[in-house]
Structure formats: structure tokens, C-alpha cells
C-alpha positions in Angstrom: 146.5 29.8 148.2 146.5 31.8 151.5 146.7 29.6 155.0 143.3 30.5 155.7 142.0 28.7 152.0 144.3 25.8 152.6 142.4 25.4 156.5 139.1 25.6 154.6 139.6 23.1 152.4 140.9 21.1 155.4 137.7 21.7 156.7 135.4 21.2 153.4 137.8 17.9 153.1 136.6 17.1 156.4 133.1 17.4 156.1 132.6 15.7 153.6 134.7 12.8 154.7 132.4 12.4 157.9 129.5 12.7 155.6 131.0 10.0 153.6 131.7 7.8 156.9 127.7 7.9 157.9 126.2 7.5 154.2 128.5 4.2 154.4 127.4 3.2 157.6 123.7 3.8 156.5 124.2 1.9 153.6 125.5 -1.0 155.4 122.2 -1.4 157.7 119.4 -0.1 154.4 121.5 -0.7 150.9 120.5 2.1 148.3 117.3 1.9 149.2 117.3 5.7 148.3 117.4 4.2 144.4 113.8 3.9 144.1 113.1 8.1 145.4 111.7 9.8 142.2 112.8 13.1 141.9 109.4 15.1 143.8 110.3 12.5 146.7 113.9 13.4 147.2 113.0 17.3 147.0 110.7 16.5 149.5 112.9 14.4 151.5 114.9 17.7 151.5 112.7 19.9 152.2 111.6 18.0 155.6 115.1 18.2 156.7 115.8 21.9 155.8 112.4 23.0 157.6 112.7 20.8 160.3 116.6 23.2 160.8 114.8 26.4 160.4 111.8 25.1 163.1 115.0 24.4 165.4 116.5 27.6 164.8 113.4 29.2 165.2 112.1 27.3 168.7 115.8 26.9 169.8 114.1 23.9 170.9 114.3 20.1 170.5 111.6 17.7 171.8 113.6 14.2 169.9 116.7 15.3 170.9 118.6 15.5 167.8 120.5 18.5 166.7 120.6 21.0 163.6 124.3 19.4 162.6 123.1 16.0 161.8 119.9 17.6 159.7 122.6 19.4 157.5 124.7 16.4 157.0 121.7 14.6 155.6 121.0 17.5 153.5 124.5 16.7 152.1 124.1 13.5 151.5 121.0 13.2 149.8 122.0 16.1 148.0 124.4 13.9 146.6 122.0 11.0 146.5 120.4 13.8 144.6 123.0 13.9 141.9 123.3 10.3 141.7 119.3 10.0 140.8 119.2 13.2 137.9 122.4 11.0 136.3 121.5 7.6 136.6 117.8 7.8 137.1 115.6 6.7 139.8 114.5 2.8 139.8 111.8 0.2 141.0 114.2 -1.7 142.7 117.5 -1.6 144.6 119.3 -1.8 141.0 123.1 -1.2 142.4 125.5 -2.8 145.4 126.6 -1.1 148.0 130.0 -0.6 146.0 128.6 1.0 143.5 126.9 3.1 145.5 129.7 4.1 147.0 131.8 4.7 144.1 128.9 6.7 142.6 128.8 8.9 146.1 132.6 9.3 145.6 132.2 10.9 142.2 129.2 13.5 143.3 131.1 14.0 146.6 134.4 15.2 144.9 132.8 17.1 142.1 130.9 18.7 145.0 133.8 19.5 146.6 136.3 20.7 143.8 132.6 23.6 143.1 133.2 24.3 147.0 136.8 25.5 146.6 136.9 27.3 143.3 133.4 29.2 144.6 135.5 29.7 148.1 138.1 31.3 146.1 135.9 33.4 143.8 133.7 34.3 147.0 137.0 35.2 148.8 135.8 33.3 152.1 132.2 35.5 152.6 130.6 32.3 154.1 132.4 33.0 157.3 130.8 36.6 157.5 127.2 35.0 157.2 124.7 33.6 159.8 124.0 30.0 160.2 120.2 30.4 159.5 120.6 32.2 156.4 122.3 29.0 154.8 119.0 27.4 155.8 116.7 30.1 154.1 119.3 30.1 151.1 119.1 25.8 151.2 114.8 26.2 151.8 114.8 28.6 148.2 117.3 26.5 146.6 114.3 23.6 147.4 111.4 26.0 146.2 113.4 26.6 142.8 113.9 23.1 142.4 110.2 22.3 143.6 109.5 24.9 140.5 111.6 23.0 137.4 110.5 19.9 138.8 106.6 21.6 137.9 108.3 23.0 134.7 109.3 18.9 133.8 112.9 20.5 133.6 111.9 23.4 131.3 113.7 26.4 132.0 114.7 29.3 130.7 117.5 30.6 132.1 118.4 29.4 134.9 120.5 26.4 136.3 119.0 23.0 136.5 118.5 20.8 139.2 122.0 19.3 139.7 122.9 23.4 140.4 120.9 23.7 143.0 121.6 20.4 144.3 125.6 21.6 144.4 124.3 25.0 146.1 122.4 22.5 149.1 125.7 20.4 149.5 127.3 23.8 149.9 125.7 25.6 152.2 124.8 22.8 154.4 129.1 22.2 154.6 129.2 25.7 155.7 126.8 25.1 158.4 128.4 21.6 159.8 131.6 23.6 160.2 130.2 26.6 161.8 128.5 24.3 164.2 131.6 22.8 164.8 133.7 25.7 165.2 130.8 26.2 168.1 128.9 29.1 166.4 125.6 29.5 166.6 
């Protein structure tokens, strides 16, 4: 592994460690109340947040004061709420403690993360050449395609389910925490 593989996965590592940090905080103060999104709910739940990036990017403006970085860490973590729900199902009720909930985050986070270093390998470290707002159109098409199998009740042909996509959010939206943190714009 070359030194500049070994920093990213310091800094994928990272990432999602802070992610983890808030998603535990939040789930102090509102349990998994996220148990009871039905798929169409999440995507949409998505969607909001990965518009709401591209609006910013394209006004360079905020009028609530909240930044594009926190937006992509939520698109992290309820993409991995995401993978909890296609796995476990969606329910009426908050059906789990928070320790389950947690353990479950654990297991999506690091399968997550493991994809992110074998594609960082494979993609020999091209995220770093790309723009911040193209990992928000790739996240907003990642959203549309799973807006489309969700219509399709899961029925595709060819392509990768939902829980790829979901994988593909998580990743991109890592890249764009770092690059914001790194100061790029």
C-alpha cells in the first residue's frame, strides 16, 4: 500500500468515525426513530439532503446557516440507516435499543468502508482529481436510479440493487467531507 493509500484510509477511517460519533449522539436524544422510514421515505429523506448540497453549491449561499459538510454526513448516515432498513426491514414501531442500533450501524459502516478502500485501490485515488459538486450530481443519480427500482418493486435487469447504490451515496459523500476538510471547495 503506497503512503498516500495508507493517509486515505486514515482519512475514510476518520470520516466515518465522526459520522459514527453524531448518529450516536442523535440516537441518544431520538432512539431509532429512523426504524419506521419505509423505503420511498428514506430515498426521499436523501434526496432532500443531496438537493438541498447542490442548491448551496449552486447559490453559494446559506439563509439557516448550516453548511454543505454536515448535509453529506447525513447522507452517510442514513445511507447506512439505508442498509440497515433493505436488511432488517422497516417497522411500525421503534423495534430495537439504541445498542442494537449501534451494533447494526457498526456492521453497515465497516462493510461500507472495507468497498471504500478496495474501490480506492482499483480507482487508483481518481476521487482526488474530481470536483466536489460532481459527487453531488453522482449522489442526486445514484437517488434517481434508486427512486427507479424502488417503481420497479426491486425488479431489475441488470443492474445493482439498492444496497449498491446506497454504498455508492456513503462513498461519495466521504469524499466530499474530506475535501471540505482538506478546505477545497
Amino acid at each position: 500500500m503506497t503512503p498516500q493509500e495508507e493517509k486515505t484510509n486514515r482519512q475514510f477511517e476518520q470520516t466515518i468515525g465522526e459520522c459514527r460519533a453524531l448518529f450516536e449522539k442523535k440516537l441518544h436524544d431520538y432512539g431509532a426513530s429512523w426504524r419506521i422510514l419505509r423505503p420511498s421515505s428514506l430515498t426521499d429523506q436523501l434526496f432532500i439532503k443531496a438537493k438541498r448540497i447542490r442548491s448551496l453549491e449552486i447559490k453559494k449561499e446559506s439563509l439557516v446557516g448550516e453548511g454543505i459538510r454536515p448535509e453529506f454526513i447525513a447522507l452517510i448516515n442514513y445511507g447506512i440507516v439505508g442498509l440497515i432498513q433493505i436488511y432488517t426491514g422497516f417497522s411500525d414501531t421503534v423495534d430495537i435499543t439504541n445498542n442494537e442500533a449501534m451494533s447494526l450501524y457498526d456492521k453497515y459502516a465497516k462493510e461500507a468502508l472495507e468497498l471504500m478502500k478496495r474501490k480506492n485501490h482499483d480507482y487508483d485515488e481518481a476521487w482526488r482529481g474530481m470536483r466536489i459538486s460532481s459527487y453531488t450530481d453522482f449522489i442526486l443519480t445514484k437517488i434517481e436510479r434508486i427512486k427507479e427500482i424502488e417503481n420497479l418493486d426491486g425488479g431489475t435487469l441488470v443492474s445493482e440493487g439498492i444496497d449498491a447504490n446506497y454504498m455508492d451515496i456513503i462513498n461519495y459523500a466521504v469524499f466530499g467531507v474530506i475535501k471540505l476538510t482538506e478546505g477545497e471547495k
